[in-house]
C-alpha positions in Angstrom: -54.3 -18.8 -10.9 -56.0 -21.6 -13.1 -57.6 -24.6 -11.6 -55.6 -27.8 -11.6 -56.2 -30.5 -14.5 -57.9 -33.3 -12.5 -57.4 -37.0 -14.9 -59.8 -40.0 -12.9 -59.0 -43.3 -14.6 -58.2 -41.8 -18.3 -58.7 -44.8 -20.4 -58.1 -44.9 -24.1 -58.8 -47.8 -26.5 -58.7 -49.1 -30.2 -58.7 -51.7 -32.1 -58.9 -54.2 -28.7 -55.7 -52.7 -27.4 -55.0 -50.5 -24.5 -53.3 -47.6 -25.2 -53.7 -45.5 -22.3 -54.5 -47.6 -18.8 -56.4 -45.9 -16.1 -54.0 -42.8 -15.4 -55.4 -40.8 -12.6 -53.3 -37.8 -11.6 -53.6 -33.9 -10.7 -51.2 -31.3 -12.7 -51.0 -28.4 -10.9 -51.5 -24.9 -12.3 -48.4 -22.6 -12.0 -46.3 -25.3 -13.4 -44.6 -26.6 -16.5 -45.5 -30.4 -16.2 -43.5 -32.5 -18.8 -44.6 -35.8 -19.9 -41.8 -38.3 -21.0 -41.6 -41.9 -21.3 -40.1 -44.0 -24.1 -41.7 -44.8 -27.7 -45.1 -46.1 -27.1 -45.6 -45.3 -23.8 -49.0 -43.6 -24.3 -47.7 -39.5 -24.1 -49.4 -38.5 -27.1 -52.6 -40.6 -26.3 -52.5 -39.2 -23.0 -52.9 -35.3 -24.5 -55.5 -36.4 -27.1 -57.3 -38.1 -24.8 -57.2 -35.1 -22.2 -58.2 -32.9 -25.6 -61.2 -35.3 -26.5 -59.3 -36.4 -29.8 -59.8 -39.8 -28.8 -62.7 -41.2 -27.5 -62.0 -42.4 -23.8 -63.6 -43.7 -20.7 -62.5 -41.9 -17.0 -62.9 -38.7 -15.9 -61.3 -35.3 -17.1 -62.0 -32.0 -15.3 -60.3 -28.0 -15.1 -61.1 -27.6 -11.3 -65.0 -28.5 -11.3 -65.7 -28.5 -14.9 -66.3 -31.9 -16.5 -64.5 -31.5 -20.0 -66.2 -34.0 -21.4 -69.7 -33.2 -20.6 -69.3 -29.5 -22.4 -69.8 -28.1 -25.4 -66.6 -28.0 -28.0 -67.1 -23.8 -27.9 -67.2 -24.0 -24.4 -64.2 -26.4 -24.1 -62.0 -24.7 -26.6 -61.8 -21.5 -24.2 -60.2 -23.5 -21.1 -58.1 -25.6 -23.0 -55.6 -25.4 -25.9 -53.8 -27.9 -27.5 -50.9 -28.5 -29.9 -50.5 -31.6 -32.4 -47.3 -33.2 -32.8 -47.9 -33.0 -36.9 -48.6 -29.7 -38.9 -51.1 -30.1 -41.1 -51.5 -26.6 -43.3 -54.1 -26.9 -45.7 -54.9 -24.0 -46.2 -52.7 -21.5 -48.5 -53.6 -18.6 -45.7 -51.0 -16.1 -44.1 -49.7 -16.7 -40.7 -51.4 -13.7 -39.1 -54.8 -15.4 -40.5 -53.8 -18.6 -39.0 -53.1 -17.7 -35.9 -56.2 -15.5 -36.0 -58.1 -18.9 -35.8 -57.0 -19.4 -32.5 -59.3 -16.8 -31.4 -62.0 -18.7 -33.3 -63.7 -19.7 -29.8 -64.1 -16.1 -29.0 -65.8 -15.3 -31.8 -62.8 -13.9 -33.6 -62.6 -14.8 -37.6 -60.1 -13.3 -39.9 -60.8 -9.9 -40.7 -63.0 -9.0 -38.2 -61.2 -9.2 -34.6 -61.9 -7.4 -31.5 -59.1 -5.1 -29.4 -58.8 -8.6 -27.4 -58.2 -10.8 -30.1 -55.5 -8.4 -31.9 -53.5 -7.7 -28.6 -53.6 -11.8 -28.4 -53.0 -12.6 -31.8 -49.6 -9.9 -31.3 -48.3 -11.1 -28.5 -48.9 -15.0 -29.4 -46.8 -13.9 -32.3 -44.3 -11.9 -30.5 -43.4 -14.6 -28.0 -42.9 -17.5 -30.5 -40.8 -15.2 -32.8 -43.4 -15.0 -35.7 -44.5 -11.5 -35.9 -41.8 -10.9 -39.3 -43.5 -14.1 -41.0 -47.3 -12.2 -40.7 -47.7 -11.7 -44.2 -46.2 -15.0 -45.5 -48.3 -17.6 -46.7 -48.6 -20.7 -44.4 -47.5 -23.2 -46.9 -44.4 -21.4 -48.1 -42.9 -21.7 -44.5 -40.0 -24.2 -43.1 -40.7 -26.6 -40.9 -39.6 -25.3 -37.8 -41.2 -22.0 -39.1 -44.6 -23.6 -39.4 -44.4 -25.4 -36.0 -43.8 -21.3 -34.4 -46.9 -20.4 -36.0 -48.8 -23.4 -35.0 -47.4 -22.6 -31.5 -48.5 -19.2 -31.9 -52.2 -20.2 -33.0 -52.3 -22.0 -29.6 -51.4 -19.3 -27.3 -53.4 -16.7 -28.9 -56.7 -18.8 -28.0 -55.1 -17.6 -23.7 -56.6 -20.6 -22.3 -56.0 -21.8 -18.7 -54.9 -24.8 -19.8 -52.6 -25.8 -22.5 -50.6 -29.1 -24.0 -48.4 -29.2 -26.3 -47.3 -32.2 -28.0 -43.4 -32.5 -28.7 -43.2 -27.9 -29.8 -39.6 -28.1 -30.2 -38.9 -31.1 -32.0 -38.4 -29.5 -35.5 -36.6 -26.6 -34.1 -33.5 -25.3 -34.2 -31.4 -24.8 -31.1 -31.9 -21.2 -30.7 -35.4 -21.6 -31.2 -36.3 -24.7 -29.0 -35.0 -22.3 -26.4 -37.0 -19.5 -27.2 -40.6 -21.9 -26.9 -39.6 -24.0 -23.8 -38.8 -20.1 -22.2 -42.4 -18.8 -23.3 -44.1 -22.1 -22.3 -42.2 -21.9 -18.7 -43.3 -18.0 -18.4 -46.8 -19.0 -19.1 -46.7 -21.2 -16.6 -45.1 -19.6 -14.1 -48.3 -16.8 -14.8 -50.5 -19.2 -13.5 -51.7 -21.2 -16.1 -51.6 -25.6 -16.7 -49.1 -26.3 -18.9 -48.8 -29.6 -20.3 -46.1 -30.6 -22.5 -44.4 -33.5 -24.3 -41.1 -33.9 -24.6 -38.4 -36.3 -25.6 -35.4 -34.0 -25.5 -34.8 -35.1 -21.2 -32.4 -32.2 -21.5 -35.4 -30.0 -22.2 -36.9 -31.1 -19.1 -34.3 -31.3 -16.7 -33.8 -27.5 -17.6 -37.7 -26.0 -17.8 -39.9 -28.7 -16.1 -41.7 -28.3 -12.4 -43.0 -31.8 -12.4 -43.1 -34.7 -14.4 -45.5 -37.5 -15.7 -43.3 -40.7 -16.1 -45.0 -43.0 -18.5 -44.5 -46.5 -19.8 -46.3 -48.9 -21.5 -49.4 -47.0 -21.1 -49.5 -46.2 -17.8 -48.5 -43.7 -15.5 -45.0 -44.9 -13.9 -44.7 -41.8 -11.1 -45.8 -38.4 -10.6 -42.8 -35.8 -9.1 -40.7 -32.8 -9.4 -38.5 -32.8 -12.3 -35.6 -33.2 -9.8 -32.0 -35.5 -10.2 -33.0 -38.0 -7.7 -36.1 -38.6 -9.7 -34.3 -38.8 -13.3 -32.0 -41.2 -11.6 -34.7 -43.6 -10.1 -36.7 -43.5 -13.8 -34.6 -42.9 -16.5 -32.4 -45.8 -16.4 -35.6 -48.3 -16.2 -37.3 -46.5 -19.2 -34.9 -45.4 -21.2 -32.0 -48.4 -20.1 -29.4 -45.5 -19.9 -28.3 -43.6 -17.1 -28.2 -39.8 -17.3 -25.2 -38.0 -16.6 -25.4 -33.9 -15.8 -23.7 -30.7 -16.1 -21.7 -29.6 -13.4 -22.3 -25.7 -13.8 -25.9 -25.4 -12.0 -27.9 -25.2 -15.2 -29.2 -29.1 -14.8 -28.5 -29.9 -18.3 -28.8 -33.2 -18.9 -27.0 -35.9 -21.0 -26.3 -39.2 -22.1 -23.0 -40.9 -22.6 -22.2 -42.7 -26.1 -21.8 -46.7 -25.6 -18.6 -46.9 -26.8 -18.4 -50.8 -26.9 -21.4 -50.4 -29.8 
């Protein structure tokens, strides 16, 4: 089992506005901890602070390891972490791309141990990539590009990983397919981190939730009804409504007066 992800205080700021206000909290390893709040409300601050994207003040640590006082090599093997946007530069095939997720091991393109094959394979394998190998990065859909940035991520098998909205450009079928491989790796004991807007998403995958708004953290808790009740209405001024067959999927009612 990985060691928890311990936040003291995370503070971001820029440009003389707060955009992430002394959030302290422990996510537990073992988990699929969801992060959801309402436009604005810090989520993707919050991951790029936790990733040292964004300068910040506070404290971030992976059991007793200060993130911030560690090398970026050192770093980049305990955690992993997704971008909402998919930048692809480079006119590379997939299976090279994802090959960079080993870079922290020492793994470049074209010269890859054992480990960093069998990683790179079943990264690949699990997010549905492993026909797209040969193509070329930039000749990929969207949603096809955001499987293979997905997959770069989990071949780098870090304890901790957070992933920034990895099934908004998907299809249905596919949204499915990452929330199940993010919910496995969790359930194998690593920290898994992940924003969402889709409360659907959550109510069906998540252990636990961070509820953000305006740039703080609103409550910490298990991604349980009573809990969507209490917070979804105040941040999202609509009240969930959910399925009656077990599966807690969650929805929202049209406003039919609008």
């Amino acid at each position: 089992m990985a060691d928890p992800l311990i936040l003291d205080r995370l503070t971001v700021r820029a440009t003389g506005a707060t955009l992430l206000d002394a959030v302290s909290a422990t996510v537990a390893p073992g988990q699929l901890t969801a992060v959801v709040g309402p436009n604005g409300a810090g989520k993707s601050t919050l991951l790029r602070g936790i990733a040292n994207i964004l300068p910040s003040t506070g404290g971030i640590r992976i059991g007793d390891a200060d993130l911030k006082a560690l090398k970026p090599i050192a770093r980049a093997r305990r955690l992993a972490y997704l971008p909402q946007a998919h930048e692809l530069a480079w006119d590379i095939s997939v299976a090279d791309m994802v090959a960079l997720g080993r870079f922290a091991f020492g793994a470049v393109p074209g010269r890859l141990s054992a480990a960093d094959e069998a990683a790179i394979a079943q990264a690949m394998a699990d997010t549905g990539c492993a026909d797209l190998a040969d193509r070329a990065v930039t000749s990929l859909s969207g949603g096809e590009q955001a499987l293979a940035c997905l997959a770069r991520v989990l071949a780098a098998d870090t304890p901790v990983l957070l992933a920034d909205e990895p099934a908004a450009a998907l299809d249905p079928a596919n949204q499915y397919r990452v929330m199940e491989c993010l919910a496995a790796l969790a359930r194998n004991g690593r920290t898994v981190v992940v924003v969402l807007h889709d409360l659907s998403l959550v109510a069906q995958f998540a252990d636990s939730v961070l509820w953000l708004g305006g740039g703080r953290l609103i409550a910490q808790g298990p991604a349980s009804r009573a809990e969507f009740e209490r917070h979804v209405p105040a941040l999202f001024a609509r009240a969930p409504g959910f399925a009656t067959d077990g599966s807690n999927a969650l929805y929202f009612r049209r406003d039919c007066d609008s």
